[in-house]
C-alpha positions as CSV (number, residue, x, y, z in Angstrom):
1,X,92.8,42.5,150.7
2,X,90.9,43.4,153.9
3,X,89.2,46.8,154.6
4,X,92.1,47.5,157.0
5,X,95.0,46.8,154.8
6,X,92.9,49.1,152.0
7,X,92.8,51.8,154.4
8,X,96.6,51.3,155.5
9,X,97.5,51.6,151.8
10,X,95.5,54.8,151.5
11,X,97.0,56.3,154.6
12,X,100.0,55.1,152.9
13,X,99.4,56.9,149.7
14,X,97.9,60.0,151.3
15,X,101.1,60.3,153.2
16,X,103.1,60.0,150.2
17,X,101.0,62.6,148.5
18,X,102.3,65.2,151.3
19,X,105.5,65.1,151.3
20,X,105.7,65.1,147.9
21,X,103.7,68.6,148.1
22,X,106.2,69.5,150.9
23,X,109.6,68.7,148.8
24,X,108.2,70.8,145.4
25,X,107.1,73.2,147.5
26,X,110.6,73.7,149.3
27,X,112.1,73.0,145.8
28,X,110.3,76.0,144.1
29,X,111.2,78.8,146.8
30,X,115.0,77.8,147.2
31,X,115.9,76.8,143.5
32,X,118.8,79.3,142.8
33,X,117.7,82.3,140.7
34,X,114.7,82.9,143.0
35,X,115.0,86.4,145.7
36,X,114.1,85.6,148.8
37,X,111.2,87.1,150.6
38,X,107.6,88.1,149.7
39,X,106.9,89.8,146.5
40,X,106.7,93.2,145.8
41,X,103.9,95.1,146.5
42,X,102.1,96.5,143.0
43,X,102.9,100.1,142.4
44,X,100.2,102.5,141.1
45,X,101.7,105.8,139.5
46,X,100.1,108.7,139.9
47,X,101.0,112.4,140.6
48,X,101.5,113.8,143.8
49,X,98.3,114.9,145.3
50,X,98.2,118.8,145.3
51,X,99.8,120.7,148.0
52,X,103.0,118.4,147.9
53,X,106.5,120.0,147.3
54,X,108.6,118.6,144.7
55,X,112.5,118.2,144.8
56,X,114.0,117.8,141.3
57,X,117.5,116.4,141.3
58,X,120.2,118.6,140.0
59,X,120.8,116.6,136.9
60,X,117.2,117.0,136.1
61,X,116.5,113.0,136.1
62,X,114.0,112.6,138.3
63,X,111.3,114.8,140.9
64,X,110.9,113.7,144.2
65,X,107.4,114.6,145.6
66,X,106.6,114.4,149.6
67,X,103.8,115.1,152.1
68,X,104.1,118.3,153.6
69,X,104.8,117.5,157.2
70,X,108.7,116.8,156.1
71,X,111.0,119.3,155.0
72,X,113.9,119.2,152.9
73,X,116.7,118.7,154.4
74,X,120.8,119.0,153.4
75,X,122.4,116.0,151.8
76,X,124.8,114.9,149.1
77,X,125.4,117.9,146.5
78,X,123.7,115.4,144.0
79,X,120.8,114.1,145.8
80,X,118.1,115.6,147.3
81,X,116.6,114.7,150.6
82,X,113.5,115.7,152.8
83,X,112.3,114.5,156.2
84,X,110.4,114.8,159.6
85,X,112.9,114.6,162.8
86,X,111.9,114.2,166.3
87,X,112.3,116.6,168.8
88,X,115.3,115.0,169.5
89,X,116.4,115.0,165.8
90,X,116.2,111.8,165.1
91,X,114.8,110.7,161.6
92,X,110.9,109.7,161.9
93,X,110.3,109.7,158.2
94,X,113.2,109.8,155.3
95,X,113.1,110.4,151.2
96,X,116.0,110.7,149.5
97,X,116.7,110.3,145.4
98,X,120.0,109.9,144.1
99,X,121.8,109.6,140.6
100,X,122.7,106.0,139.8
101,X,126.6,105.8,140.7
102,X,127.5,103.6,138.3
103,X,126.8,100.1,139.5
104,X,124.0,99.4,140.4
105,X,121.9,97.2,137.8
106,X,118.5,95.9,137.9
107,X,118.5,92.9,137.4
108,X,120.4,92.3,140.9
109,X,119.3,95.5,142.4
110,X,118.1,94.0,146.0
111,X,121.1,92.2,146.7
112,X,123.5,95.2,145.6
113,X,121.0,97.1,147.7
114,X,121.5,95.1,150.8
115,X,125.0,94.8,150.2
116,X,125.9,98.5,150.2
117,X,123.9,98.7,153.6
118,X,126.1,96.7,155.3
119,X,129.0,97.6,154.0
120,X,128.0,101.3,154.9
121,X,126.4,101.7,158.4
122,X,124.6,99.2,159.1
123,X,125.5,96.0,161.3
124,X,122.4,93.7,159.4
125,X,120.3,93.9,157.1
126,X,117.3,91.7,155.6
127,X,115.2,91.5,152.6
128,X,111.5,91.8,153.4
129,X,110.3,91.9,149.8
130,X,111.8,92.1,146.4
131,X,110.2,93.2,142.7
132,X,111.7,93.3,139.4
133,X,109.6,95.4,136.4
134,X,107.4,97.6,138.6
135,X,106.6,100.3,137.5
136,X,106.5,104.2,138.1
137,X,106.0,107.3,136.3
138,X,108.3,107.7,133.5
139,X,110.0,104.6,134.1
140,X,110.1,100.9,135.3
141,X,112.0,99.8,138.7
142,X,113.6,97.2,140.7
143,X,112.8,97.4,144.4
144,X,113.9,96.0,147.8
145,X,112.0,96.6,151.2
146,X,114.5,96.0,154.3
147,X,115.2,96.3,157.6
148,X,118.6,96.7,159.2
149,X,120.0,98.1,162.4
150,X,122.7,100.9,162.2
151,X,125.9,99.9,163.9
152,X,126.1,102.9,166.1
153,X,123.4,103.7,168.4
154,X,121.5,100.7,167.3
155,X,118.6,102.5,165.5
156,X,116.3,99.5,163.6
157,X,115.1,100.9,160.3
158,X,112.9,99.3,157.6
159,X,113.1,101.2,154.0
160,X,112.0,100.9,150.4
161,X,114.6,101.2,148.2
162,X,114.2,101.4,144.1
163,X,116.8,101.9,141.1
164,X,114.4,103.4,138.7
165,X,115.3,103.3,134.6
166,X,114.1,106.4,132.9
167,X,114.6,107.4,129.4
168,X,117.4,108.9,129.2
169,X,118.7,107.9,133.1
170,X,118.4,106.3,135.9
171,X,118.4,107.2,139.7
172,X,117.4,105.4,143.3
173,X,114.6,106.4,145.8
174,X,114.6,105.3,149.0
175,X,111.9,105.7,151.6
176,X,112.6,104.5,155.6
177,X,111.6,105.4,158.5
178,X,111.9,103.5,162.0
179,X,110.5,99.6,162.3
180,X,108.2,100.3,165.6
181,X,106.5,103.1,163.1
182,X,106.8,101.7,160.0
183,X,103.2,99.9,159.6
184,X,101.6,103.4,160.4
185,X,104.1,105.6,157.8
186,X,104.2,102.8,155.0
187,X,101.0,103.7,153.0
188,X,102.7,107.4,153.2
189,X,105.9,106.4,151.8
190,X,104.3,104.3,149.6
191,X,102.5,107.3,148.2
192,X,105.5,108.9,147.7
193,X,107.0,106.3,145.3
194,X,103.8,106.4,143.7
195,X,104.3,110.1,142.6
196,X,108.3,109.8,141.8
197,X,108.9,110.7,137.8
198,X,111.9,110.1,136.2
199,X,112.9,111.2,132.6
C-alpha cells in the first residue's frame, strides 16, 4: 500500500466517521416521542420578593404574584389576570392563572398548549422550548414557551405557558408579552413563575 492510498483510506474513514455522527445525531432529535425545540429553562422557586401583590384564584388553588408596575386587570370569573398596557392599551406585559378545565394533562401539555392557541385566536403558533417535571412552589409543572401571531391585527406574541399539579389541584400560568420586547421582560416573567404556589 503507498502513502497515498493510506491517506485516501483515512480520508475515506474519516468521512465515514461524519456522517455517521450526522445520521445519530438527526436520528436522536426526530425519533418520535421527543418535543421539539430547546429544553426548558431550570426553574428556581422562591417567594415573591416583598412589595409584590398577590392574586389568589377563586378556588383557592393557587397565588399569582407580579411586579408592581402591572395591575390587575378583569378576566374570566375563574381566573385572575394582571398587566401593564400601553398608552394605546395594548398588552406590554400579561399574567394570567387559570383552573385546569379539564383536559389538559402533563404529559402532552405543550402540544395541547399550542393546539388551543390556534384553535383560539391565533393564526400560528411555534414551540420555542418544552419541559416536563419542573418544578415550582407547591407543585411540579409542564411548560411550553411560544410564539404566535393573533389572527386579527397581527400582534406577534411570545409566552410561557405551564399546567402546574398541586396537591390537591391543578391550574395553568401563562406569562407573554410582545416578541420585539420579550428578551428585555423575560427574566421578569420568569420571576414571576418563580414565585407562583399552588396547593
Amino acid at each position: 500500500m503507498t502513502v497515498h492510498t493510506a491517506r485516501r483510506g483515512i480520508y475515506a474513514l474519516a468521512a465515514i466517521t461524519a456522517m455517521a455522527a450526522i445520521a445519530i445525531t438527526v436520528v436522536a432529535f426526530t425519533r418520535p416521542g421527543r418535543p421539539p425545540g430547546r429544553a426548558f429553562p431550570r426553574l428556581h422557586p422562591v417567594a415573591a420578593p416583598t412589595g409584590w401583590p398577590h392574586l389568589t384564584l377563586p378556588d383557592g388553588a393557587a397565588v399569582l404574584s407580579y411586579p408592581p408596575s402591572l395591575h390587575r386587570v378583569a378576566g374570566d370569573t375563574d381566573a385572575v389576570s394582571a398587566a401593564r398596557l400601553s398608552p394605546g392599551g395594548a398588552f406590554q406585559l400579561y399574567l394570567n392563572a387559570t383552573p385546569r378545565q379539564g383536559r389538559e394533562r402533563l404529559r402532552d401539555w405543550a402540544a395541547f398548549r399550542l393546539g388551543r392557541l390556534r384553535s383560539d385566536d391565533a393564526a400560528s403558533a411555534h414551540q420555542v422550548a418544552a419541559g416536563q417535571g419542573v418544578q415550582f412552589r407547591g407543585g411540579t409543572g409542564s411548560c411550553v414557551i411560544d410564539d404566535y401571531l393573533t389572527r386579527i391585527s397581527k400582534h406577534h406574541y411570545e409566552e410561557i405557558a405551564c399546567l402546574v399539579q398541586g396537591r390537591t389541584s391543578a391550574s395553568v400560568i401563562v406569562a407573554a408579552a410582545p416578541a420585539t420586547t420579550w428578551a428585555l421582560v423575560r427574566p421578569l416573567l420568569f420571576r414571576a413563575l418563580a414565585a407562583y404556589l399552588v396547593r
